[in-house]
DOBA-648129 format. One line per 10 residues: their letters; for each residue x, y negated, z of N, C-alpha, C, O. Coordinates in steps of 0.2 Angstrom, whole numbers, plus 5000, padded with zeros to 4 digits. Example, Ala and Ser with C-alpha at 12.3 -4.5 7.8 and 13.67 -1.06 7.14 Angstrom:
AS	5066/5028/5039/5062/5022/5039/5066/5016/5039/5071/5017/5042; 5064/5011/5035/5068/5005/5036/5064/5000/5039/5067/4994/5040
! end
This chain:
XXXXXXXXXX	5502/4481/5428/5505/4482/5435/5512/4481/5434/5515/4478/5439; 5515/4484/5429/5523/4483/5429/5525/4477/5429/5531/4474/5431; 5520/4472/5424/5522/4465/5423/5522/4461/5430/5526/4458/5433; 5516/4463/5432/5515/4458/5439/5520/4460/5445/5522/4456/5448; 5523/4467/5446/5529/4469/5453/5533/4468/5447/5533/4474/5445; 5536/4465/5442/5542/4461/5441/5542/4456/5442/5546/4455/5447; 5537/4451/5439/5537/4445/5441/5535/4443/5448/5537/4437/5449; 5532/4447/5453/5533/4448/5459/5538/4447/5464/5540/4442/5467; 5541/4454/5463/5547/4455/5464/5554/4454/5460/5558/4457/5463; 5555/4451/5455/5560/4449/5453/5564/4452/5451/5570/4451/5453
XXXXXXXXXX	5563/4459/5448/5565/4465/5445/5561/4468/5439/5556/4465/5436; 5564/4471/5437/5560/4475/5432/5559/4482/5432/5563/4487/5433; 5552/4482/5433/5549/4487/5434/5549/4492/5428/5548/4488/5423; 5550/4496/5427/5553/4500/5418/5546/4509/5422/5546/4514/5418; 5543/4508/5426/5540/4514/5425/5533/4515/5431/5534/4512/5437; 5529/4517/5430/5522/4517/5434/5519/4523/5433/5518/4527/5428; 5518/4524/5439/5514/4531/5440/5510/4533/5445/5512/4530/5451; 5503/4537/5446/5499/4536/5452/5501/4543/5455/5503/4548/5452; 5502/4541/5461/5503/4548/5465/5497/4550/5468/5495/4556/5469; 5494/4544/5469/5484/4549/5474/5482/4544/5471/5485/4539/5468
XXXXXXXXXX	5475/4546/5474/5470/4542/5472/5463/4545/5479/5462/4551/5479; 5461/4540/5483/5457/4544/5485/5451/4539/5487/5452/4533/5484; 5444/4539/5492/5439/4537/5492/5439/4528/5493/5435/4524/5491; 5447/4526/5496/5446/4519/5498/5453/4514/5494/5453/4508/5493; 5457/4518/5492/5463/4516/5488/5468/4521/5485/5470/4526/5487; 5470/4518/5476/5475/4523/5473/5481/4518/5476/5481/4512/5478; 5486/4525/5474/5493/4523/5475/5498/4524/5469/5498/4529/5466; 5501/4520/5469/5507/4520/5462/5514/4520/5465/5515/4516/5470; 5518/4523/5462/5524/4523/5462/5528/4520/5454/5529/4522/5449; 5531/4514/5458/5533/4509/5453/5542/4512/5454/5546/4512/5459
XXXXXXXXXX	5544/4514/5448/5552/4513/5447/5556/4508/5444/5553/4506/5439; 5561/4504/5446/5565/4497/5442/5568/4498/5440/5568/4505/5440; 5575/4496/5438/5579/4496/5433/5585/4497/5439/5589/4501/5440; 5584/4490/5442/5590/4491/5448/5585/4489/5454/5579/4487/5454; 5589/4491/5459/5585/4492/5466/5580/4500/5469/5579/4505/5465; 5578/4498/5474/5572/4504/5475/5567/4504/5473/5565/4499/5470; 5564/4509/5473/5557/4512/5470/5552/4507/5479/5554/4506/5484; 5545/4504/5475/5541/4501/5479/5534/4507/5477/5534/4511/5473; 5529/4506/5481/5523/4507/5482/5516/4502/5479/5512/4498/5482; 5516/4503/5475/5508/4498/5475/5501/4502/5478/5501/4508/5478
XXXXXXXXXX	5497/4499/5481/5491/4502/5485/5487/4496/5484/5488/4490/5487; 5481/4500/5479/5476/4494/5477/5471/4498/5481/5471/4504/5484; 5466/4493/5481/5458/4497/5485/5455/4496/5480/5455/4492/5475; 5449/4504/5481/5446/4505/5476/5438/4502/5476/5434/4501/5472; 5439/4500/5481/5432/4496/5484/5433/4489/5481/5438/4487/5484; 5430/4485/5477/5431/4478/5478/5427/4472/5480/5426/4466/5479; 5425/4478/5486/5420/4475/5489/5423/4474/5499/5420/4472/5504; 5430/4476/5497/5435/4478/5503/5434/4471/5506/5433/4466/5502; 5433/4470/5512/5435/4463/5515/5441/4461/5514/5446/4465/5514; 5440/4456/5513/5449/4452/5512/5451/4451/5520/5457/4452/5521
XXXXXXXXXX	5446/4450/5526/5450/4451/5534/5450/4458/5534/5451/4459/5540; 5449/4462/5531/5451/4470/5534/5460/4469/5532/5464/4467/5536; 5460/4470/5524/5465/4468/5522/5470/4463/5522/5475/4466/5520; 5470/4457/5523/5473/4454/5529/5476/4455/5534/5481/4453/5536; 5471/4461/5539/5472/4462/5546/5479/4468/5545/5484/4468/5547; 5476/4472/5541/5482/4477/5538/5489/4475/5537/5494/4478/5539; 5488/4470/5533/5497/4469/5532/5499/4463/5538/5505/4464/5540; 5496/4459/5540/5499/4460/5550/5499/4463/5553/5503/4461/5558; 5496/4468/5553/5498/4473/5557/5504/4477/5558/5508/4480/5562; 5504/4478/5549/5512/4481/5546/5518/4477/5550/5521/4479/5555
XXXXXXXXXX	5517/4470/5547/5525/4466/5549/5523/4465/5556/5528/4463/5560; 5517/4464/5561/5518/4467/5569/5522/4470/5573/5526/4469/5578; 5518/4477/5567/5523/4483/5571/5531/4484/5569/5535/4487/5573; 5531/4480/5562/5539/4480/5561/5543/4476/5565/5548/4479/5568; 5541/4470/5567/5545/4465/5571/5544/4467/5578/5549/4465/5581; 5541/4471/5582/5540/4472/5589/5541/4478/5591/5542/4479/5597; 5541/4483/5587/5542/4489/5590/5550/4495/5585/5553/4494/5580; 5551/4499/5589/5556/4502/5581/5552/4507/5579/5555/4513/5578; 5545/4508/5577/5543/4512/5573/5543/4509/5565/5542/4503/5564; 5545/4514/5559/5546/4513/5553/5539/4512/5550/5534/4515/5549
XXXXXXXXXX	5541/4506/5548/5534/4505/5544/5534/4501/5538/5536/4496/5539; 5532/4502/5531/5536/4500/5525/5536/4492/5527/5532/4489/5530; 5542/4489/5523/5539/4479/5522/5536/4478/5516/5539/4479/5511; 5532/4476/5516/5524/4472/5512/5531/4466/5510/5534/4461/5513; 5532/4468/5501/5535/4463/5499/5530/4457/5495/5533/4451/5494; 5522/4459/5493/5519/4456/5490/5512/4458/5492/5510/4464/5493; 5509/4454/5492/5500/4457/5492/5494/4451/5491/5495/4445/5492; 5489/4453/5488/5486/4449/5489/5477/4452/5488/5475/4456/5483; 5473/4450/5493/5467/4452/5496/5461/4450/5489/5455/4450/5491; 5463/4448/5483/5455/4445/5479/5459/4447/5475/5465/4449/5475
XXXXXXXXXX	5453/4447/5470/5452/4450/5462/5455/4443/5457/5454/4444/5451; 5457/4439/5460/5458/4432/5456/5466/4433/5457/5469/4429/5461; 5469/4436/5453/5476/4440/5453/5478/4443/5444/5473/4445/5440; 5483/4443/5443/5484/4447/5434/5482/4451/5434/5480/4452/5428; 5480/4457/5438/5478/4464/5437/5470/4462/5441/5466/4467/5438; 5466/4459/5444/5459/4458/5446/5458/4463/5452/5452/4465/5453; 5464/4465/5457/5460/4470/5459/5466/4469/5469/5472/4469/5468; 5464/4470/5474/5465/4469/5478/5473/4474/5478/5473/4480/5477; 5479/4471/5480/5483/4476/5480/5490/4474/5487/5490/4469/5491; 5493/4479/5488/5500/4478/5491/5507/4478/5488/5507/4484/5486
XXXXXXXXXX	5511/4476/5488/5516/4481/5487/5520/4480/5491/5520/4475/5494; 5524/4487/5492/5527/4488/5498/5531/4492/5497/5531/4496/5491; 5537/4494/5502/5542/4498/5504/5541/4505/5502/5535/4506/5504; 5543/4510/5499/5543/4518/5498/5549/4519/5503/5555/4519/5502; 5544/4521/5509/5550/4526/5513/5549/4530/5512/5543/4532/5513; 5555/4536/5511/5557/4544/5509/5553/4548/5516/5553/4546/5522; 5548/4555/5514/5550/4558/5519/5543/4563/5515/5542/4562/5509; 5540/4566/5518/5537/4571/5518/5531/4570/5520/5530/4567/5526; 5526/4572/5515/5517/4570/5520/5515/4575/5526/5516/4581/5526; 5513/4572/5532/5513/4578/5538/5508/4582/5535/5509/4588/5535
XXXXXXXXXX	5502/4581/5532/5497/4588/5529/5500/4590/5526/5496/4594/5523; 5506/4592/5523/5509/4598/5520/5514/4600/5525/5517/4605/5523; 5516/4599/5530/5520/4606/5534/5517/4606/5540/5521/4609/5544; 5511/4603/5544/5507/4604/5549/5508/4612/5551/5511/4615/5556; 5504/4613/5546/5501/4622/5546/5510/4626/5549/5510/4631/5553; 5516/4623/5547/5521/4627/5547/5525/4626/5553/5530/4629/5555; 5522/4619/5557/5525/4616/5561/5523/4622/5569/5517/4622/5570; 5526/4625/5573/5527/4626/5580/5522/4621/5585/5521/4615/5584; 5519/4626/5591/5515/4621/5593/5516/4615/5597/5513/4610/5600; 5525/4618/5599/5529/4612/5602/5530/4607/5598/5527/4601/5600
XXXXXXXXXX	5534/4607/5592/5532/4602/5588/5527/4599/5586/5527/4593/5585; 5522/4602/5586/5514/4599/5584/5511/4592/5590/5508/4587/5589; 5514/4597/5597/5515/4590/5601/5519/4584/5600/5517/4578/5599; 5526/4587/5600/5531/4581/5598/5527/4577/5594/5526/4571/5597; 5525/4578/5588/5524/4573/5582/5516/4570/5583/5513/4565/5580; 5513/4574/5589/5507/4569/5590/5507/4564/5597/5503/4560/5600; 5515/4565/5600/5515/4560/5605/5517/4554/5603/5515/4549/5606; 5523/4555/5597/5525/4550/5592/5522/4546/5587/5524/4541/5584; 5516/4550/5587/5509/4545/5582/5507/4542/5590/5508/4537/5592; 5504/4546/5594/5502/4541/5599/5506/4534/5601/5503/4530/5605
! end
């Protein structure tokens, strides 16, 4: 995984670690030497369609290019197991922030609208 987001990305990848892992894809947190930290998200299915995931990361740079909601940039991906690592992956942007399932519960139920009008 470090060889392929260097040679990808044209950094050096110096550390890898999973942050989740759940029914449809793990996620890794790749650190470089210089630059930001990126995301890898492989799917655990290798039986994912390649037009789901396809559709996925058009949708991403979509919604990047047409609207201002934040959405990471997909520096790299590819949809088949015929790749260095064999297995469907992305890499993409690490934006900073907080998972909304950890402060839901703490959130007011004004807020609770606010931040479901702004997913809407």
């Amino acid at each position: 995984l470090q060889q392929l987001a260097s040679s990808r990305l044209n950094r050096h990848c110096v550390h890898a670690c999973r942050l989740t892992k759940g029914l449809y894809n793990e996620i890794y947190l790749l650190q470089f030497e210089a630059g930001p930290d990126c995301i890898a998200r492989f799917s655990c299915d290798l039986t994912h369609p390649a037009a789901k995931f396809t559709s996925e990361v058009a949708t991403m740079k979509y919604v990047a290019q047409n609207t201002s909601i934040k959405v990471p940039e997909v520096y790299d991906w590819d949809c088949t197991v015929y790749n260095p690592i064999k297995i469907p992956y992305i890499l993409m942007e690490r934006i900073p922030g907080q998972h909304l399932y950890r402060v839901w519960d703490e959130l007011t139920v004004e807020k609770k609208k606010y931040v479901l009008s702004q997913i809407v």
